[in-house]
C-alpha positions as CSV (number, residue, x, y, z in Angstrom):
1,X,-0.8,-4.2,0.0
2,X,1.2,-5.8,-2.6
3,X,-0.5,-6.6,-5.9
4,X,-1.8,-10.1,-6.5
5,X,-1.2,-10.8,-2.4
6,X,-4.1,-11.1,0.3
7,X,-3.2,-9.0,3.4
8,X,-2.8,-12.6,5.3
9,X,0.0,-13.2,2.5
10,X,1.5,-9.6,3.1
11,X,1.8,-10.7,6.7
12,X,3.4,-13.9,6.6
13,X,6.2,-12.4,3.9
14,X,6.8,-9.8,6.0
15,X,7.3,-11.6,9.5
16,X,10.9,-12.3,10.4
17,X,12.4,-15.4,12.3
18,X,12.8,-14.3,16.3
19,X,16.8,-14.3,15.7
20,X,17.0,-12.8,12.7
21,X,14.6,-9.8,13.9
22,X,16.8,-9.7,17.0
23,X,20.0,-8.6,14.8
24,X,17.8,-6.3,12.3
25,X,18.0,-8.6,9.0
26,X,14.4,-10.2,8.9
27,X,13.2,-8.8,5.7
28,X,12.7,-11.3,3.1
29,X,14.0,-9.2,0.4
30,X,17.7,-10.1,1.8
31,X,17.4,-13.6,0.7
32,X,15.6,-12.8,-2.4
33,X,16.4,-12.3,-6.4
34,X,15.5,-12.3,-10.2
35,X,17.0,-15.3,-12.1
36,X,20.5,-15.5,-10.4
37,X,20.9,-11.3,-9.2
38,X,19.8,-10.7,-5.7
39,X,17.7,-7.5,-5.1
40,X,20.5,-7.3,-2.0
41,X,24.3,-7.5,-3.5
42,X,25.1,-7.0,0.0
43,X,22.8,-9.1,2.0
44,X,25.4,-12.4,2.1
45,X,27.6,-10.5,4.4
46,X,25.4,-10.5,7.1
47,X,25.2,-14.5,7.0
48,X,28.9,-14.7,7.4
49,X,30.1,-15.5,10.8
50,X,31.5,-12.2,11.9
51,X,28.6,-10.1,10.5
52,X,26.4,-12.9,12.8
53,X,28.7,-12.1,15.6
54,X,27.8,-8.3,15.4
55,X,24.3,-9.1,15.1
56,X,23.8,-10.6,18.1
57,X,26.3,-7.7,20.0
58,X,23.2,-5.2,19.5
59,X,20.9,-7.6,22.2
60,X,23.9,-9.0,23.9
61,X,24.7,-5.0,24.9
62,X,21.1,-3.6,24.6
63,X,20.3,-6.2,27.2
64,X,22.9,-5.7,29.5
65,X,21.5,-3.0,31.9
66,X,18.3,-5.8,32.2
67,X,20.0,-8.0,33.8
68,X,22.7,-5.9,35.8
69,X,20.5,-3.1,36.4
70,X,17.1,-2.2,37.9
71,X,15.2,0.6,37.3
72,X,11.9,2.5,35.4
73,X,13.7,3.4,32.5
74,X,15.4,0.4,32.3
75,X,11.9,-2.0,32.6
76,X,10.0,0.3,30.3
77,X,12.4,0.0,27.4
78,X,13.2,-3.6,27.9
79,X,9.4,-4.2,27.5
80,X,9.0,-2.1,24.7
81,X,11.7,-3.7,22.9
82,X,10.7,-7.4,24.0
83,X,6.9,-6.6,22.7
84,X,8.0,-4.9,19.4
85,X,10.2,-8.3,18.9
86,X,7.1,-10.7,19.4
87,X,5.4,-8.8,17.0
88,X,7.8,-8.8,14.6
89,X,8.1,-11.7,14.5
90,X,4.5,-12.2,13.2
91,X,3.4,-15.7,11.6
92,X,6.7,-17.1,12.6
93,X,7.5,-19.1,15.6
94,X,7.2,-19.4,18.6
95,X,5.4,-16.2,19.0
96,X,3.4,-16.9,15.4
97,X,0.1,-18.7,17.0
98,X,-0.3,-15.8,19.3
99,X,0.1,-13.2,16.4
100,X,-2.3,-15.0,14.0
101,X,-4.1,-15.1,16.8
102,X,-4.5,-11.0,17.2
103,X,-5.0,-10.7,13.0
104,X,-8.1,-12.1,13.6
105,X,-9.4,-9.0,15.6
106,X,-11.5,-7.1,12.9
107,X,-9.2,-4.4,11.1
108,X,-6.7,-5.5,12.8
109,X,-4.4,-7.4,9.4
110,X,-5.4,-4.2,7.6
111,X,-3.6,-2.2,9.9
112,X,-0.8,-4.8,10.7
113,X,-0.2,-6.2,8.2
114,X,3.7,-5.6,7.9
115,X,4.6,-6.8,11.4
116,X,8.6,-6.5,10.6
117,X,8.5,-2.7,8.7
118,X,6.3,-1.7,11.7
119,X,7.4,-3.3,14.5
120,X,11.2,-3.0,13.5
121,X,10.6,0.8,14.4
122,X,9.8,0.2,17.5
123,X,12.6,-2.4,18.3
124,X,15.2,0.4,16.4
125,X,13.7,3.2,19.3
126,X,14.2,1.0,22.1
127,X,17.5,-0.8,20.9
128,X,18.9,3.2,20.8
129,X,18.1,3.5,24.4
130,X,18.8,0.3,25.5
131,X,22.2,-0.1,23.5
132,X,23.4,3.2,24.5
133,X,23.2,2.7,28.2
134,X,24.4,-0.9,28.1
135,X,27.1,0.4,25.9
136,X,28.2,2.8,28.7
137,X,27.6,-0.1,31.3
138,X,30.0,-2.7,30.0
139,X,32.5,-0.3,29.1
140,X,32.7,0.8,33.3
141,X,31.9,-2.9,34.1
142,X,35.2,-3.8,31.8
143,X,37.2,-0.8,33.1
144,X,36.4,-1.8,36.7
145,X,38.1,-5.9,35.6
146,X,41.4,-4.0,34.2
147,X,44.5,-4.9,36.3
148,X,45.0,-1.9,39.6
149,X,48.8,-2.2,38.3
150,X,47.5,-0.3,35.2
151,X,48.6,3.3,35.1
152,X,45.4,5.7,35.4
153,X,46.2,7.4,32.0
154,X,46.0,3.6,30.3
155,X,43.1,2.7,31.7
156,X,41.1,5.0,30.5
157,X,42.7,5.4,27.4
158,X,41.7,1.3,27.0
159,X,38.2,1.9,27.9
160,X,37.5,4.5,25.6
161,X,38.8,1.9,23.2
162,X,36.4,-0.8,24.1
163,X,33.7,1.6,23.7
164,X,34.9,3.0,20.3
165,X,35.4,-0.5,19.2
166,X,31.9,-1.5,20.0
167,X,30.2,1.6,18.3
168,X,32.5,1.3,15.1
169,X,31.6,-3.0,15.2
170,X,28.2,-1.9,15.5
171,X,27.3,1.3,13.9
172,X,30.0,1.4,11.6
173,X,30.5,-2.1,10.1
174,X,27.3,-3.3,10.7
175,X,25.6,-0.6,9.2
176,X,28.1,0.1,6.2
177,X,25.8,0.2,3.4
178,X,24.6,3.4,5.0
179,X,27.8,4.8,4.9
180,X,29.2,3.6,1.1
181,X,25.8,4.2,-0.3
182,X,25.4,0.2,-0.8
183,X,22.0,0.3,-0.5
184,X,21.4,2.1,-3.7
185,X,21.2,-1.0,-6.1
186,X,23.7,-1.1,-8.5
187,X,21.4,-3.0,-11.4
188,X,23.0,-5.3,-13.8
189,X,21.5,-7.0,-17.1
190,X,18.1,-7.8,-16.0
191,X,17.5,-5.0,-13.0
192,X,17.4,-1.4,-13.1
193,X,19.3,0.5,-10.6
194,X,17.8,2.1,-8.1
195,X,19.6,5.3,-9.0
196,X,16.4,7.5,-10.9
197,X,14.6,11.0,-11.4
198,X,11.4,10.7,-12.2
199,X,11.2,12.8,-15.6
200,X,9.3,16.4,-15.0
201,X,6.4,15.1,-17.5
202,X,4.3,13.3,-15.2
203,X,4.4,16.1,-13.2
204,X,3.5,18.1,-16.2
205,X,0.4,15.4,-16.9
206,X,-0.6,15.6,-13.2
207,X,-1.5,19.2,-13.3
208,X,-3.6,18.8,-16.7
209,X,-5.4,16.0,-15.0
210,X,-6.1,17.8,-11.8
211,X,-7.0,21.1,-13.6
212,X,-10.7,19.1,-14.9
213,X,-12.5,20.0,-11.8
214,X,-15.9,19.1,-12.7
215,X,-15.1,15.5,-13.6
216,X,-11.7,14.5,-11.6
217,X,-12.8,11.0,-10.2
218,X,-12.2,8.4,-13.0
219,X,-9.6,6.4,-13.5
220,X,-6.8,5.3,-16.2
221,X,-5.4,2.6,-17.9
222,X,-1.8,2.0,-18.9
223,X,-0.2,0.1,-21.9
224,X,1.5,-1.4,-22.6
225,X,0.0,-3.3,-18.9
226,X,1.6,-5.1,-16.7
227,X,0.1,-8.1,-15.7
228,X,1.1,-8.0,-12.0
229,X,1.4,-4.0,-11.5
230,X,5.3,-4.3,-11.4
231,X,6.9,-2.0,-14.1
232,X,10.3,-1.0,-16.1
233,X,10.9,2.1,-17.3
234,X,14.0,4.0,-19.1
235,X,13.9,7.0,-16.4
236,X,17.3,8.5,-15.9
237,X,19.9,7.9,-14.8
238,X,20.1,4.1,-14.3
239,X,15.9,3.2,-14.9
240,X,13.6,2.2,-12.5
241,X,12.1,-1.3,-12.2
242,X,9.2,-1.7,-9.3
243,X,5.3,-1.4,-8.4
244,X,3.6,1.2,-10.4
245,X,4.6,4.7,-9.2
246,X,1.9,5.6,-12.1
247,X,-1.4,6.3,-9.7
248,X,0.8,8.2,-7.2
249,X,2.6,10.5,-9.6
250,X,-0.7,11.4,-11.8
251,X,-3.3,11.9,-9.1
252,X,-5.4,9.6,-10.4
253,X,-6.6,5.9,-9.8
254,X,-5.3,3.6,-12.0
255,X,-6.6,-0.3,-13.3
256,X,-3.0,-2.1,-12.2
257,X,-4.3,-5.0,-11.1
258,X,-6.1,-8.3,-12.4
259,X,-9.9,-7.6,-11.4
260,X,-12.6,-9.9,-11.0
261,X,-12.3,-13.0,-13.9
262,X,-8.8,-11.1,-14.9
263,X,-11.4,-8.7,-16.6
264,X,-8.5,-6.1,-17.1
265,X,-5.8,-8.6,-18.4
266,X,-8.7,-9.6,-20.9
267,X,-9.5,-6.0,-21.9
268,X,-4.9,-5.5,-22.3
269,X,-5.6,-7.9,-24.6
270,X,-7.6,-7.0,-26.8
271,X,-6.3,-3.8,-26.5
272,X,-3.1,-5.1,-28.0
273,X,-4.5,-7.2,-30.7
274,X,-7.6,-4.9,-31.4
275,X,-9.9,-7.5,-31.4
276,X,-13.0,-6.0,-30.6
277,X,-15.0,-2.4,-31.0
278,X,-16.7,-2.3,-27.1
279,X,-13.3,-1.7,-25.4
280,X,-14.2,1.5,-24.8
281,X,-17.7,0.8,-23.4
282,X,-16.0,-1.9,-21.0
283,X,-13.8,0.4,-19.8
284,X,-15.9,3.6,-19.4
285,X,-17.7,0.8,-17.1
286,X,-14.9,0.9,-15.1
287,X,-14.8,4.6,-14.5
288,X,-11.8,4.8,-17.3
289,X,-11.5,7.9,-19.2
290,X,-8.1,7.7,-20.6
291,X,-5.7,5.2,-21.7
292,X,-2.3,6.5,-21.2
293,X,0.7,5.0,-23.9
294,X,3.7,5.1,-21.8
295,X,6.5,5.7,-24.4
296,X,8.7,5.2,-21.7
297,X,9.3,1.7,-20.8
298,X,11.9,-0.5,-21.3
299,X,10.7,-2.0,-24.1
300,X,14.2,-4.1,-24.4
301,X,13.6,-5.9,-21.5
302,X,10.0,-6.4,-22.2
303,X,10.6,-9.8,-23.3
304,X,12.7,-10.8,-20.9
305,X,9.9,-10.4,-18.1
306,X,7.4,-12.5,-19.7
307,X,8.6,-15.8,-18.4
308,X,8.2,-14.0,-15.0
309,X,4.7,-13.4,-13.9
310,X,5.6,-10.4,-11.6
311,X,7.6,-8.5,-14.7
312,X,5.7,-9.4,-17.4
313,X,3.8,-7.5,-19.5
314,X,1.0,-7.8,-22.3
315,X,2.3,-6.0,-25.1
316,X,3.0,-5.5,-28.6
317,X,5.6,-3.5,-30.3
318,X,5.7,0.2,-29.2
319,X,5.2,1.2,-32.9
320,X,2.2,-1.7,-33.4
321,X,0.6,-0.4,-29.8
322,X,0.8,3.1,-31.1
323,X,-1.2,2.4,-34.6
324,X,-3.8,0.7,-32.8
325,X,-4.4,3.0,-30.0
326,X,-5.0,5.7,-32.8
327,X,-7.2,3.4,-34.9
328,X,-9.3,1.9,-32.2
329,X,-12.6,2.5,-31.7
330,X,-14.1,5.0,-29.3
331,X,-11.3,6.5,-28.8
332,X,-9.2,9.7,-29.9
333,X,-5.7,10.8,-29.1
334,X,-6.0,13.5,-26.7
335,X,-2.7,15.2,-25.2
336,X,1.1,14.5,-24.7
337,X,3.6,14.7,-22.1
338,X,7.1,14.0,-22.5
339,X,7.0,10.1,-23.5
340,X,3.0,9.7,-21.9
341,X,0.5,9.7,-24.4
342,X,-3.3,10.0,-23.9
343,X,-6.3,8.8,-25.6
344,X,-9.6,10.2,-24.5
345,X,-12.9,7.4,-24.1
346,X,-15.0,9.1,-25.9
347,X,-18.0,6.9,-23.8
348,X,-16.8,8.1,-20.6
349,X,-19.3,9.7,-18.4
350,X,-18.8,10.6,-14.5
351,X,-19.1,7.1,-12.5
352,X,-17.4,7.6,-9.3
353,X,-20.6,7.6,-7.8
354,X,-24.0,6.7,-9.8
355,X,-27.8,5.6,-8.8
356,X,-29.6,3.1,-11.0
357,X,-32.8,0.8,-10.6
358,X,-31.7,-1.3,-13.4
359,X,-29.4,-4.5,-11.9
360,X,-28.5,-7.3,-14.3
361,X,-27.4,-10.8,-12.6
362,X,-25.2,-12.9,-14.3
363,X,-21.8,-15.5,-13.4
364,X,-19.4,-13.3,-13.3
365,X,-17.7,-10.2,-14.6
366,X,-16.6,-11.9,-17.7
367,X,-19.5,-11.0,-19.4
368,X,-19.1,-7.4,-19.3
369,X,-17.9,-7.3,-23.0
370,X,-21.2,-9.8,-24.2
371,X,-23.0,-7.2,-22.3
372,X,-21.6,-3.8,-23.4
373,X,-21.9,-5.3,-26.9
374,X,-26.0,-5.0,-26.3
375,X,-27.7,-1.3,-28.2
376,X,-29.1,-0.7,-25.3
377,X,-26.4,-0.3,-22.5
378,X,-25.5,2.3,-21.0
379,X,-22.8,2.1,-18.7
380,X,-23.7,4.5,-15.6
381,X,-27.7,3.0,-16.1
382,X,-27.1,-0.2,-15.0
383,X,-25.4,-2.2,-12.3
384,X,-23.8,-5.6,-12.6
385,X,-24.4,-8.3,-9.6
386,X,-22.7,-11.9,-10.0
387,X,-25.5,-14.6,-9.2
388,X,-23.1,-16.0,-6.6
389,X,-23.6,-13.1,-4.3
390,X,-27.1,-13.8,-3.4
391,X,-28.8,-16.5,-2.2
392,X,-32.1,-15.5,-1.7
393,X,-33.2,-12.4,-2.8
394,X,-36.4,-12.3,-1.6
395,X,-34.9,-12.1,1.5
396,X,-32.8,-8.8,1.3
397,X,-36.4,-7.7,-0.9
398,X,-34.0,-7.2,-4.4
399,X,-35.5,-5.9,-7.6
400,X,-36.4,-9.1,-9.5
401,X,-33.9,-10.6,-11.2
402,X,-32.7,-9.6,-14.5
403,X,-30.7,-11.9,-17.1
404,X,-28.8,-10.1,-19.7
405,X,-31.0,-11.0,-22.3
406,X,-33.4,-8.8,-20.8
407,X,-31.4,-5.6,-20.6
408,X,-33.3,-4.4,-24.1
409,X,-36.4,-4.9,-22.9
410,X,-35.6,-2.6,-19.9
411,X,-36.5,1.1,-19.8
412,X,-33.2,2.4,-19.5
413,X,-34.6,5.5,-18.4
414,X,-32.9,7.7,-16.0
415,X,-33.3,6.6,-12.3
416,X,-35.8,9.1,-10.5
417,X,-33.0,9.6,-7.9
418,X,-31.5,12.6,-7.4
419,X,-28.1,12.2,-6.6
420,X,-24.9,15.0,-5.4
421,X,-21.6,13.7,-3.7
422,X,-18.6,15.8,-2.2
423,X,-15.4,14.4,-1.6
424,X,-14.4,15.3,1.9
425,X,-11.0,12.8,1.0
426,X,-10.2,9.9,-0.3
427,X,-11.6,7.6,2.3
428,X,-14.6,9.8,3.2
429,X,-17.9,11.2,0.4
430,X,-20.9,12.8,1.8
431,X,-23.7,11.8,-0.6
432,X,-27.0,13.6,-1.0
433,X,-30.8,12.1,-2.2
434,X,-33.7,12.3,-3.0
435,X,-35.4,9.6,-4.6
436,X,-39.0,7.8,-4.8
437,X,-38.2,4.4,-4.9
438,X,-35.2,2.5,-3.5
439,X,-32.2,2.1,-6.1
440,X,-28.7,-0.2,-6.1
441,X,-25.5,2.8,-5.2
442,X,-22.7,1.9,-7.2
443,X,-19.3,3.4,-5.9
444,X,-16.0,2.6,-8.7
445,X,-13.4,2.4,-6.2
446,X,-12.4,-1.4,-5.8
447,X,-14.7,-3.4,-3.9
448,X,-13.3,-3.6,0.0
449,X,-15.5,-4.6,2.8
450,X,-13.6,-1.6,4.3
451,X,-15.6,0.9,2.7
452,X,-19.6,1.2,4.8
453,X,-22.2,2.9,3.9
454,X,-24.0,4.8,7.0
455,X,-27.6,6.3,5.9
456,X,-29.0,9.5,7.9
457,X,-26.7,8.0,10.7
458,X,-27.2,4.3,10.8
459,X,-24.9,2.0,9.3
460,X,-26.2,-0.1,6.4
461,X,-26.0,-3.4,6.7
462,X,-23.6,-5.5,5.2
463,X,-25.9,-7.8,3.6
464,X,-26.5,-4.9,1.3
465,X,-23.1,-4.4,0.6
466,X,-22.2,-6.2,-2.9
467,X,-19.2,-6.3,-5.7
468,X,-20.7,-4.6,-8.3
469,X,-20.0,-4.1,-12.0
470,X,-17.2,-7.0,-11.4
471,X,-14.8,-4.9,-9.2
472,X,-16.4,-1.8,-7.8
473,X,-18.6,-1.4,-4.4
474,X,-22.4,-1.7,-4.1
475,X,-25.5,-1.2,-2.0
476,X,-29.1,-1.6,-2.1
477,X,-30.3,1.5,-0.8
478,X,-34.2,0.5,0.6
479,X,-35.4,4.0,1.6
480,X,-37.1,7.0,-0.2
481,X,-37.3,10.3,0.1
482,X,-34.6,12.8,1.0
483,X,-31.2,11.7,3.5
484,X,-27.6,11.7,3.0
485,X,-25.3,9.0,2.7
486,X,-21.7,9.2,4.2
487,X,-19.5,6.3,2.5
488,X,-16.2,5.5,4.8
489,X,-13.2,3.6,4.7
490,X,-13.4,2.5,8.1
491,X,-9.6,0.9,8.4
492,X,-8.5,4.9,7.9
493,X,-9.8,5.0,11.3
494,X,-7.7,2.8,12.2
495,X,-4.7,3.8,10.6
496,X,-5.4,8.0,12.6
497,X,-5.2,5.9,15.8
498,X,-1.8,3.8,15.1
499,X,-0.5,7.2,14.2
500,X,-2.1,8.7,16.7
501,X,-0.5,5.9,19.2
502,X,3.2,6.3,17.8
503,X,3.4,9.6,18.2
504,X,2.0,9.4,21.5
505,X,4.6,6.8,22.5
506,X,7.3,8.7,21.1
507,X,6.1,11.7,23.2
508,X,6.0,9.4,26.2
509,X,9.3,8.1,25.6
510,X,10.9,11.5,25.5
511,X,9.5,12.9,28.5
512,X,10.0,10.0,30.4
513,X,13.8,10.2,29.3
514,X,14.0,14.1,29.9
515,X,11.7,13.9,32.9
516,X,14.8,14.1,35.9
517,X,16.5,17.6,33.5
518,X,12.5,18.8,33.0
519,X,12.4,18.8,36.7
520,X,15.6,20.5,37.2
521,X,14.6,23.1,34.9
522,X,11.2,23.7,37.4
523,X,12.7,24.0,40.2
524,X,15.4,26.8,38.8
525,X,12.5,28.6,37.3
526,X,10.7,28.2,40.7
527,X,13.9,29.0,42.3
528,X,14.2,32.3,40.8
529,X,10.8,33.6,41.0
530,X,11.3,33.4,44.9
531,X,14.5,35.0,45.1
532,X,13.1,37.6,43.1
């Protein structure tokens, strides 16, 4: 999901107009750009009449054999293609009532999201089938309309022609930037091209990071931060300018994002000015255990970007961001790689998954830093709850509210829970306790109502299910004694099956194409064994 979008968002920009999705050119990006450069130098073409023309050749042709012939194969792709274009077409008419419609089946937007990426698969897997036999229809229905008077030799010699015309109009023009390598983009002043290596250190820093066994799940945060996740940086050969690869190419879960009460662009902030001693307590909150410097961006075009939210960044000089990363409190430089520095939090302790009795209610997340500021606090001791979670809560039987004037006068003693997790993967921890009284689980991945907590095989209630700490997931766990917990991200379950369903269909597809030669090839093989 894009960063800064709601999955409902995400849908709607990615649906395409019925007649655009018909000729393959619904993807918003085409008609998109930065101050004056498109993100598409080539993208006008296809508006011009000719390219339009071509467009609408593919259904003209792919359509053919529904109307002039009858059969299985012909029905079964025809429907395949019609369905992948309604769907396609997501939240825009006529079919975009009945679409919204179906996101409203649960999971269903997590999963679908990205109607015109998705569908257009399926459309490209039927249009092959469809396009190829119409292409070899028209050509015999034109052959069969040349003049008898015609020499033999010439007639055939024009059909091919026809044929060859159609495939070069349609594969070869149409699809040109395939062939001249157009859809590399070229960059200019503002954009990078999209011609880049990403440089050998980060996979260098990935191995370090996965090489601390014990303590692998915590997170990291980048400066100089980008305030919408979208990034520059001076890789070779021509830079690269897009979402984050960061969390992907480290191994490890990164704070890209504004969080709750745009907690993180508040602690990039004072990051940059050094404004206050408790950054590192905030962030070991958060499950953050290095900052990483990287050296590497574009720090030319840095001001260019901050009159545009999606490119902009909160930063200071790369020398001034360097001085005050190795002057700031609780922390210590740590390691480098190539142009990616780290800095260890020195008040980091393992959060992934925690057990505390201790919950502290207040507005919102924003007062993590009056919070952290307190003698008292300890980060993986206490859990945060915004009031406006709750409201009764008497009735889910909650520990008795606590302001965060009282966190001194709390015990701050360690939970009498016993607590061990295993990380099966990344959407699936098996959790083991034994405890004497019931206790708030805090788990620091982002708060999704995805994620469900099922204890000794019954699914927790999602009444019990909170944002805790400002961005991470909770749950009031009302039951002692000794039981496992199994936290999922149930939309993974979704995602097995779509694959699980594509694969299938391809499968389908193939054997019902290949189903007359399969048969041929049986009866041979039976053939033989009887003669023999």
């Amino acid at each position: 999901m894009a960063i800064g979008r709601t999955r409902l968002a995400d849908f709607a920009l990615n649906s395409a107009p019925l007649p655009e999705a018909m000729r393959l050119v619904g993807s918003w990006v085409l008609d998109s750009g930065f101050r004056g450069y498109p993100y598409v130098y080539w993208a006008q073409i296809y508006r011009s009449s000719l390219f339009i023309l071509i467009g609408y050749l593919i259904p003209a042709i792919a359509f053919f054999p529904v109307i002039f012939k009858k059969g299985k194969n012909v029905l079964f792709f025809s429907l395949f293609l019609l369905g992948a274009l309604v769907l396609m077409s997501g939240s825009q008419p006529p079919f975009g009532p009945l679409n919204l419609f179906l996101t409203h089946i649960p999971l269903m937007l997590e999963v679908f999201n990205l109607p015109n990426i998705l569908f257009g698969i399926y459309s490209v897997v039927a249009y092959a089938v469809l396009f190829g036999l119409g292409t070899i229809m028209f050509t015999y229905y034109v052959g069969k309309k040349l003049p008898l008077r015609l020499p033999q030799k010439l007639r055939v010699g024009l059909k091919y022609v026809f044929a060859g015309t159609v495939i070069f109009l349609v594969i070869g023009l149409y699809g040109f930037p395939l062939w001249t390598g157009a859809v590399a983009y070229p960059g200019n002043a503002l954009l990078s091209s999209s011609n880049y290596q990403i440089p050998n250190y980060y996979h260098e820093a990935s191995l370090w990071l996965s090489s601390d066994k014990e303590e692998g799940d915590f997170r990291i945060f980048p400066v100089p931060y980008s305030k919408a996740g979208y990034v520059a940086y001076v890789w070779p050969s021509g830079g690269y300018q897009g979402p984050d690869l960061t969390e992907s190419l480290l191994g490890k879960p990164l704070i890209a994002e504004p969080i709750n009460g745009n907690l993180s662009l508040s602690i990039a902030t004072s990051i940059v000015s050094n404004s206050t001693d408790n950054v590192a307590h905030i962030l070991a909150f958060m499950n953050v255990k290095y900052i990483v410097l990287h050296n590497d961006v574009n720090w030319k075009l840095i001001d260019n970007y901050n009159e545009q939210i999606m490119y902009s960044y909160i930063a200071a000089t790369q020398k001034n961001l360097t001085n005050t990363l190795n002057s700031m409190a609780g922390f210590s430089y740590c390691r480098s790689f190539g142009q990616l520095d780290f800095y260890l939090n020195n008040y980091w302790t393992p959060m992934k998954v925690y057990a505390t009795s201790n919950a502290i209610y207040c507005e919102d997340s924003e007062h993590l830093p009056e919070i952290s500021e307190l003698n008292q606090f300890t980060p993986h001791e206490v859990v945060i709850l915004p009031n406006n979670q709750f409201n009764i809560e008497q009735t889910l039987h909650l520990p008795t509210n606590s302001s965060i004037s009282d966190l001194d006068l709390l015990s701050n003693k360690t939970t009498p829970v016993l607590l061990t997790y295993e990380k099966l993967n990344p959407t699936l921890y098996n959790i083991e306790v034994d405890t004497s009284k019931p206790f708030f689980l805090v788990f620091s991945d982002s708060y999704d109502e995805g994620w469900v907590a099922t204890v000794d095989g019954h699914k927790l209630s999602d009444k019990y299910h909170f944002n805790a700490n400002g961005f991470a997931n909770g749950w009031y766990i009302n039951k002692t004694g000794t039981y496992t917990i199994v936290l999922e991200f149930q939309p993974q379950k979704l995602f097995y099956t779509g694959s699980a369903i594509s694969l299938t269909t391809i499968l389908i597809c193939t054997l019902y194409l290949g189903r007359n030669k399969i048969k041929k090839q049986l009866e041979k093989s039976s053939l033989k064994k009887a003669i023999l």
